[in-house]
N, C-alpha and C positions, 0 to 999 in steps of 0.2 A: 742357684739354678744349675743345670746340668744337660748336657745335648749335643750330640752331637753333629759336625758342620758338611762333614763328608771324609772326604771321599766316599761313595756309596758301592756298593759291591766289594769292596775292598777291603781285607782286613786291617787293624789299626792297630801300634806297637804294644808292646807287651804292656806296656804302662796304660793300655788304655788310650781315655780321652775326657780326663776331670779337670771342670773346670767352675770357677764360682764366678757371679754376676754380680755386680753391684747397678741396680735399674736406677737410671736417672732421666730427668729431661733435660738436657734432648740427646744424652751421651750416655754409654752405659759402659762400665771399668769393667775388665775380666780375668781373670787370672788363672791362667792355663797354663797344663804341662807341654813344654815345646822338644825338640829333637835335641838341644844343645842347653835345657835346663828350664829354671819358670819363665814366664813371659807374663806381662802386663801390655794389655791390651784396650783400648781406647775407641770406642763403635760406635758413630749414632744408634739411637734405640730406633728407630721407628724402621727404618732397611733392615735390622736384623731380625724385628722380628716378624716384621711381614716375610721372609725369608721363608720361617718355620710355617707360617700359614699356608704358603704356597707349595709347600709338600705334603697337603692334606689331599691329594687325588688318587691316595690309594693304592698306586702301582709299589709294587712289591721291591721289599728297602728303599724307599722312599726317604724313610729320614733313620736315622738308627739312635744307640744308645737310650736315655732315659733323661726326663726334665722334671727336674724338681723345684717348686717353689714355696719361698715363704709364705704366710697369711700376716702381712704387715701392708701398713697405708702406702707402700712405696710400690706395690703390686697390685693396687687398685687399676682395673682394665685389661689386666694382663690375661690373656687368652692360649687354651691350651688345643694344638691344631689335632686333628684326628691322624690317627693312626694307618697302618697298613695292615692288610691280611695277608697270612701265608695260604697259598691255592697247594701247594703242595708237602709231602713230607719231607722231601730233601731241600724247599726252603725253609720250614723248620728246623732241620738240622745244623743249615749253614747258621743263619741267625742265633742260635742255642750255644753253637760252635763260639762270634764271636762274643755273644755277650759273657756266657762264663767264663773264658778263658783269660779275661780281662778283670772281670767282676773286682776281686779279692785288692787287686792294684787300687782299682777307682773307690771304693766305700773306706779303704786308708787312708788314701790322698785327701777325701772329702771329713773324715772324721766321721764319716755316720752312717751305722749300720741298717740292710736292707733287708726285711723279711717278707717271705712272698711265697703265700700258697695256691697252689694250682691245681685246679677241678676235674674231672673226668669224665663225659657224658659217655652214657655206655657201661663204666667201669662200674659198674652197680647201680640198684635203686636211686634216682635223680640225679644228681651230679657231687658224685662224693669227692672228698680230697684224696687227691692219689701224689701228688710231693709237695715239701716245703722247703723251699730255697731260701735260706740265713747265710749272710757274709756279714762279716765284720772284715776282722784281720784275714778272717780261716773264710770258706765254704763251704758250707754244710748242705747235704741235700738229704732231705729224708722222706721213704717213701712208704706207702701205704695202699698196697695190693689186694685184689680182691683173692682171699681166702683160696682158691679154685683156677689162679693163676697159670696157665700152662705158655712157657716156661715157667719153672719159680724164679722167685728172684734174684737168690745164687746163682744159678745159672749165666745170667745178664748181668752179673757184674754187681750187685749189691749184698754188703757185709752187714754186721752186725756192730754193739758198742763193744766186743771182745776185740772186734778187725782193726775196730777205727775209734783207740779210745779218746779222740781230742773232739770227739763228735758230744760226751760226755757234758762240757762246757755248754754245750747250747740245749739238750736235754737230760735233765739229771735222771729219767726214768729210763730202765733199758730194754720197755718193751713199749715204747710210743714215740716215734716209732722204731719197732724192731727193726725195722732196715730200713740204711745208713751210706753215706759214704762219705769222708774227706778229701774233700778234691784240695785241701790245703791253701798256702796263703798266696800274697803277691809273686806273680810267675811262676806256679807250681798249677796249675789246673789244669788237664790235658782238656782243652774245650771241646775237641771234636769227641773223643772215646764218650765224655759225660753225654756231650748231644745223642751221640749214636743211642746209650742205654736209656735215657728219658725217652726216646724218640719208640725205643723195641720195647720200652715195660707198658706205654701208653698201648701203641697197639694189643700189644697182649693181653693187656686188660680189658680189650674191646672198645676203645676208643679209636672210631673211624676214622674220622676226616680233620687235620686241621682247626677247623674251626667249634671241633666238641672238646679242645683243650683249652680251659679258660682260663684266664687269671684273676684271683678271687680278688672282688673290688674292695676289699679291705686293705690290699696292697698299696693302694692309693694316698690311705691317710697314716700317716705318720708323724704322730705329734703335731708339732705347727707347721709340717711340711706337708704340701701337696706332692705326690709322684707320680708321671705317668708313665707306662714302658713302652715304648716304639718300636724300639729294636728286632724283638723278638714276634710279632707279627699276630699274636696270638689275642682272642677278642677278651676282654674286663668285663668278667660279670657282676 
């Protein structure tokens, strides 16, 4: 499992905040990256996670990061709290801000990569994919403009697989999508500059408000893993 505890408003070290659970009754083991190295950590189950349930009222970063779980008998009951919305685009921004700039740290740490595409209402007939967010070691984001774009995409800051050829590995086609960027691995991400560009290609695309940037609910399943994303404020369709 994965989630973060707090501090809210706050950004979180460069490493992140990855951690794995082991759920038990009536104690649950965790193992977390600390300021001075790992930590093993030792929590009744039932205060931690009524914890996360209680940050299900909405108000904006309420809980951050992402929680993922297994589909194993030892997860029987476990409940996953709702999210937050962002009311604004420069809460988008900040949220955007920490969650890439951390990303590539935490799907290392965790050993397991994140793929996650994100919808556009507005940006064309029904709600098309306008980027796909891949980490592994690297981050990769690839976008996918409506034709008629004004700005283009160069313009904002997206290259091609000539720009960014380690983008290569995650698509071996070099026109799907044609534009690209490598935001690179652990503590290489400029999170804010990528928010700023996700945040100016959406609009330009004509994607109004906040809440017409969706995140595609196939993000959710991943293999025997459940994932939901909190952080980023944005509604799962």
């Amino acid at each position: 499992m994965y989630g973060d505890l707090g501090p809210f408003y706050a950004s979180g070290p460069d490493w992140g905040a990855p951690y794995l659970r082991w759920r038990g009754r009536p104690n649950t083991l965790e193992l977390r990256a600390g300021a001075d190295g790992p930590e093993l950590v030792l929590q009744p189950t039932d205060p931690l996670e009524n914890w996360f349930w209680r940050q299900e009222h909405g108000e904006e970063h309420a809980i951050s990061g992402f929680f993922g779980s297994r589909n194993g008998p030892a997860n029987i009951g476990l409940g996953h709290p709702g999210g937050w919305r962002a009311r604004s685009w420069e809460a988008v921004t900040h949220s955007l801000t920490d969650f890439l700039s951390t990303l590539p740290a935490e799907t290392t740490a965790l050993g397991r990569p994140i793929g996650m595409p994100v919808y556009g209402r507005g940006a064309g007939p029904g709600e098309p994919l306008l980027f796909e967010i891949y980490c592994d070691d690297r981050l990769v984001i690839g976008c996918f403009p409506p034709y008629d774009m004004d700005p283009r995409p160069e313009a904002l800051g997206w290259g091609q697989v000539a720009d960014h050829a380690a983008t290569r590995e995650v698509r071996d086609d070099d026109r799907d999508p044609r534009w690209r960027v490598d935001a690179g691995g652990p503590g290489q991400p400029r999170g804010h500059e990528l928010a700023e560009m996700l945040v100016a290609t959406a609009r330009a695309a004509g994607v109004q408000q906040p809440e017409d940037l969706i995140i595609g609910g196939e993000a959710e399943y991943m293999g025997p893993h459940h994932v939901t994303f909190y952080g980023l404020g944005l509604p799962t369709g």
